[in-house]
C-alpha positions as YAML, in Angstrom:
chain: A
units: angstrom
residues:
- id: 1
  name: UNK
  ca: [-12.15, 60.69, -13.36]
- id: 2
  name: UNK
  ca: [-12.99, 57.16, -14.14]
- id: 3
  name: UNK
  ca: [-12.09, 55.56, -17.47]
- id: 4
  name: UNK
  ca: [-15.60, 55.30, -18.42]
- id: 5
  name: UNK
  ca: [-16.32, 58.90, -18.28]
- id: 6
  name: UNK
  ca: [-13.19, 59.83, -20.44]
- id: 7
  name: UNK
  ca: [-13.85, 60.19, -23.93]
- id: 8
  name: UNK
  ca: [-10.26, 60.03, -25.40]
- id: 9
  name: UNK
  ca: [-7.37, 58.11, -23.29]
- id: 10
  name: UNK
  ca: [-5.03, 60.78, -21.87]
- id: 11
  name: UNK
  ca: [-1.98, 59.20, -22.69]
- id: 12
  name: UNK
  ca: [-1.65, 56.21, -26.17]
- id: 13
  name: UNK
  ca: [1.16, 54.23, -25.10]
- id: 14
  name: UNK
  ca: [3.21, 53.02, -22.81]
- id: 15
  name: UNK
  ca: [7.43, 52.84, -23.51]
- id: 16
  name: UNK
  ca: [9.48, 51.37, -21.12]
- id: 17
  name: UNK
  ca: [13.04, 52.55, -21.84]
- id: 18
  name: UNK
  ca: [15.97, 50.49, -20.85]
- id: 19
  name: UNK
  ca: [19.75, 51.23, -21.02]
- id: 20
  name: UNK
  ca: [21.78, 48.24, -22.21]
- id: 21
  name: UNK
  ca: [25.39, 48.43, -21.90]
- id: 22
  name: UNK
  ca: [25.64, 45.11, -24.29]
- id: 23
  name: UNK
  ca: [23.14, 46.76, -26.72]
- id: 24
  name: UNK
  ca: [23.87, 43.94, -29.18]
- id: 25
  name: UNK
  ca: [22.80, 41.17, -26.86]
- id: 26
  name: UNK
  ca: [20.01, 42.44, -25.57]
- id: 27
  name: UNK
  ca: [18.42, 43.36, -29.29]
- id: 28
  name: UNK
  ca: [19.19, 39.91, -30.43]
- id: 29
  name: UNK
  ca: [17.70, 38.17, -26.67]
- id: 30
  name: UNK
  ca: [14.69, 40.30, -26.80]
- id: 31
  name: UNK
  ca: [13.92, 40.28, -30.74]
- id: 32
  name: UNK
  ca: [15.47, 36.32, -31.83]
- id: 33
  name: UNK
  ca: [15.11, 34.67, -27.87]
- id: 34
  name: UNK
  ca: [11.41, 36.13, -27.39]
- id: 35
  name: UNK
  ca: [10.36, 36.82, -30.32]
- id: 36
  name: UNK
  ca: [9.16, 40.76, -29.82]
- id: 37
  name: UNK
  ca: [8.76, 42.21, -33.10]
- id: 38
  name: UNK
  ca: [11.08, 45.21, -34.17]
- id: 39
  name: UNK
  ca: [8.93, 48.62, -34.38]
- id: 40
  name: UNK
  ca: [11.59, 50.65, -35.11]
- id: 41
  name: UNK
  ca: [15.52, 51.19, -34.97]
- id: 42
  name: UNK
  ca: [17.46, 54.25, -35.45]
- id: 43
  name: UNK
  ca: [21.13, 55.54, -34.98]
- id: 44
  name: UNK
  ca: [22.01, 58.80, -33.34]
- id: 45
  name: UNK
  ca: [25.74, 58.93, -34.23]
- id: 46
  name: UNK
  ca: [28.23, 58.86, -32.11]
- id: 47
  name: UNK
  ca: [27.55, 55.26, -31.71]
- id: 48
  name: UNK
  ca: [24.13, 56.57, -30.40]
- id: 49
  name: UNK
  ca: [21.56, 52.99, -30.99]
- id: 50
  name: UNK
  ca: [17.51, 52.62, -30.11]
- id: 51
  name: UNK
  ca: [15.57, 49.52, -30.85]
- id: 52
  name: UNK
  ca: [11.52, 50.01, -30.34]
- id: 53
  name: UNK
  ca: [9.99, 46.65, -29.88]
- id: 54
  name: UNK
  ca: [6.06, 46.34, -30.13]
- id: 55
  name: UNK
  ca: [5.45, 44.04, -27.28]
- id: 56
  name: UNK
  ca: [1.22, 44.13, -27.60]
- id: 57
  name: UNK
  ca: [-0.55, 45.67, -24.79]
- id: 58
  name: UNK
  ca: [0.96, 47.69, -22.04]
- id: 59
  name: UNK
  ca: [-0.44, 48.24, -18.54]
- id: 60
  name: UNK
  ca: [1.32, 49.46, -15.50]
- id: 61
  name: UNK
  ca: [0.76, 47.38, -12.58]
- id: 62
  name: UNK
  ca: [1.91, 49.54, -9.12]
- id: 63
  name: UNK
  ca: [1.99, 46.86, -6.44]
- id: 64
  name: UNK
  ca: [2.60, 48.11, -2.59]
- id: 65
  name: UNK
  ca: [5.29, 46.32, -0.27]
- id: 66
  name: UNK
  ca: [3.28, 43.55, 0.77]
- id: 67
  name: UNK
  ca: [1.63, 42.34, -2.37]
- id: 68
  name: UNK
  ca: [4.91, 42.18, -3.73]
- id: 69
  name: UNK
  ca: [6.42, 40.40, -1.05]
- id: 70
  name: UNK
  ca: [3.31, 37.78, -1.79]
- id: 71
  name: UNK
  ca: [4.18, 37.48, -4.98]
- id: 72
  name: UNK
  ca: [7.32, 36.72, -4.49]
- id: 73
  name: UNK
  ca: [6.71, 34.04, -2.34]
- id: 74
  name: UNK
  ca: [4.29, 32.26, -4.89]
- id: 75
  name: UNK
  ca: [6.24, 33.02, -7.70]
- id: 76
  name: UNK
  ca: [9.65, 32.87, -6.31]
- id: 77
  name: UNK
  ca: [9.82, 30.97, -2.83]
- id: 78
  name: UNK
  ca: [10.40, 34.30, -1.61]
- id: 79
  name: UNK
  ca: [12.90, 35.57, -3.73]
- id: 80
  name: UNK
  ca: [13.14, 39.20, -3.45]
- id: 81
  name: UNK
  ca: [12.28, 40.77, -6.97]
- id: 82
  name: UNK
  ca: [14.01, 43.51, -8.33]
- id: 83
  name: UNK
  ca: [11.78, 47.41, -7.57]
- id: 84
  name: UNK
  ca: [10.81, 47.20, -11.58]
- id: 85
  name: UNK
  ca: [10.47, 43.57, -13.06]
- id: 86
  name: UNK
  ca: [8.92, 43.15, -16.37]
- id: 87
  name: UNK
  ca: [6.50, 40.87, -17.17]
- id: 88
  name: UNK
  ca: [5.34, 38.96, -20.78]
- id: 89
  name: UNK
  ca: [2.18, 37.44, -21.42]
- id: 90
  name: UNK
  ca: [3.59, 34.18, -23.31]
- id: 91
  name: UNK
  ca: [0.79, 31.00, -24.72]
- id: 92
  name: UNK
  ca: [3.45, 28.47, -23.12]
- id: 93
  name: UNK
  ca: [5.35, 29.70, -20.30]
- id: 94
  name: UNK
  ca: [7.29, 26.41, -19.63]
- id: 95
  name: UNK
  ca: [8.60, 26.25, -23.50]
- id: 96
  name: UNK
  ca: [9.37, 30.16, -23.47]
- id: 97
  name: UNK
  ca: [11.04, 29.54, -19.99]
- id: 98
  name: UNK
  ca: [13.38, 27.01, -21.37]
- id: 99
  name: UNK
  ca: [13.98, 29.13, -24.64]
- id: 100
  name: UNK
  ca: [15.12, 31.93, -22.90]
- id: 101
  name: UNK
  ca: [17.17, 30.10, -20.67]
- id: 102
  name: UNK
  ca: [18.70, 28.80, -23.62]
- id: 103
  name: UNK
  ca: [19.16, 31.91, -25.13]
- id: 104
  name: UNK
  ca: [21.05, 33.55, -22.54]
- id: 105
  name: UNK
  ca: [19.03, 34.21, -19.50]
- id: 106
  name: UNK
  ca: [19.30, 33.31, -15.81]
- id: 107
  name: UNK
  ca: [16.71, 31.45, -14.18]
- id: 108
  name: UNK
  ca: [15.23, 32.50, -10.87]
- id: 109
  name: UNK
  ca: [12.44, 30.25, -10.67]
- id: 110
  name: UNK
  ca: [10.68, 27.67, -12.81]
- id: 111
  name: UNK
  ca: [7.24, 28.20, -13.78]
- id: 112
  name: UNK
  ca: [4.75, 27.13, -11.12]
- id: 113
  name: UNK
  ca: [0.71, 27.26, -11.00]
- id: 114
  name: UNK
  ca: [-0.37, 30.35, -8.89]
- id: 115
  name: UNK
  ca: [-3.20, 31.26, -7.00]
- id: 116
  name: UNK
  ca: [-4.75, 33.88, -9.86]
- id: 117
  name: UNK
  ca: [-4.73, 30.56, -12.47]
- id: 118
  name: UNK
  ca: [-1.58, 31.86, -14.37]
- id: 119
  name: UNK
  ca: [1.64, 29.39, -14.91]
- id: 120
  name: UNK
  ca: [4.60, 31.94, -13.60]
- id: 121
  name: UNK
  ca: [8.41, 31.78, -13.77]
- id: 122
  name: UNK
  ca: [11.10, 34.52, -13.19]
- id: 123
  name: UNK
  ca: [14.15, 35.22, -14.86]
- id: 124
  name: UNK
  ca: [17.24, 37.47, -14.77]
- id: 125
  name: UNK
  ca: [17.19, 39.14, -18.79]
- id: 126
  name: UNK
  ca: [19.76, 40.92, -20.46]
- id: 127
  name: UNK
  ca: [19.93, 44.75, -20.22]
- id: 128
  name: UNK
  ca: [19.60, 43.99, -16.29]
- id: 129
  name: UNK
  ca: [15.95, 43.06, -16.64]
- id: 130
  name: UNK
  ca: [14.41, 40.52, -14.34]
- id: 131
  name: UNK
  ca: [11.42, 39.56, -15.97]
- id: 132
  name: UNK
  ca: [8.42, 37.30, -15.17]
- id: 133
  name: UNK
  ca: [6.66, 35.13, -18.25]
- id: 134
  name: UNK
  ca: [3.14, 34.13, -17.12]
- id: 135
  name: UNK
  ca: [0.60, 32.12, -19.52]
- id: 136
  name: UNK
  ca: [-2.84, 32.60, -18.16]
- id: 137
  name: UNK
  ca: [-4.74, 29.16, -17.47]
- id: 138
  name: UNK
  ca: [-8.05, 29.99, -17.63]
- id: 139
  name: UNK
  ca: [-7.86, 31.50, -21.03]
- id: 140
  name: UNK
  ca: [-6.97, 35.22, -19.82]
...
């Protein structure tokens, strides 16, 4: 069924759930270092702890072997990403590269022009995410 002949989406929202063993970091990387705005927060007890983040619009992007291995060589000289990377739509991706460096992540690859018009880097994220912060050129 195509999405134009479906009246009402089947499913309202996407939630990517991610186990951090340093909870604490990766609340204060994700919500102070990027900025993502806290939806909600609760606490299960025995030291049970969930952050919900509104990050904007969600798609799911399923990529076969050899576009990723093309992205990877565009956006990371060939650096193997991980199986699930996440990636944030950012308005400057060389200033929120170099704040989340600063803030505690790893980089894997400076941003760089690709061939879809979008300025790309790659870094290694607390919670053991390795994400990818792209700023669309061509005014997305």
């Amino acid at each position: 069924m195509t999405a134009e002949k479906r009246a009402t989406p089947a499913v309202r929202q996407l939630r990517l759930v991610v186990e951090a063993e340093d909870y604490e970091t990766a609340v204060a990387f994700y919500r102070d270092v990027l900025g993502l705005t806290e939806e909600a927060a609760f606490d299960g007890g025995d030291g049970a702890k969930v952050t919900i983040f509104d990050v904007g619009r969600a798609t799911l992007e399923l990529s076969n072997p050899a576009q990723v291995r093309m992205i990877d060589t565009v956006e990371a000289d060939g650096t193997r990403s991980a199986r699930m990377r996440v990636a944030f739509e950012v308005d400057n991706a060389t200033a929120a590269t170099e704040n989340l460096v600063s803030g505690g992540a790893t980089l894997i690859a400076p941003p760089r022009e690709t061939p879809w018009r979008s300025l790309n880097s790659r870094l290694s994220a607390p919670a053991g995410l390795q994400i990818t912060l792209f700023q669309e050129l061509d005014g997305g």
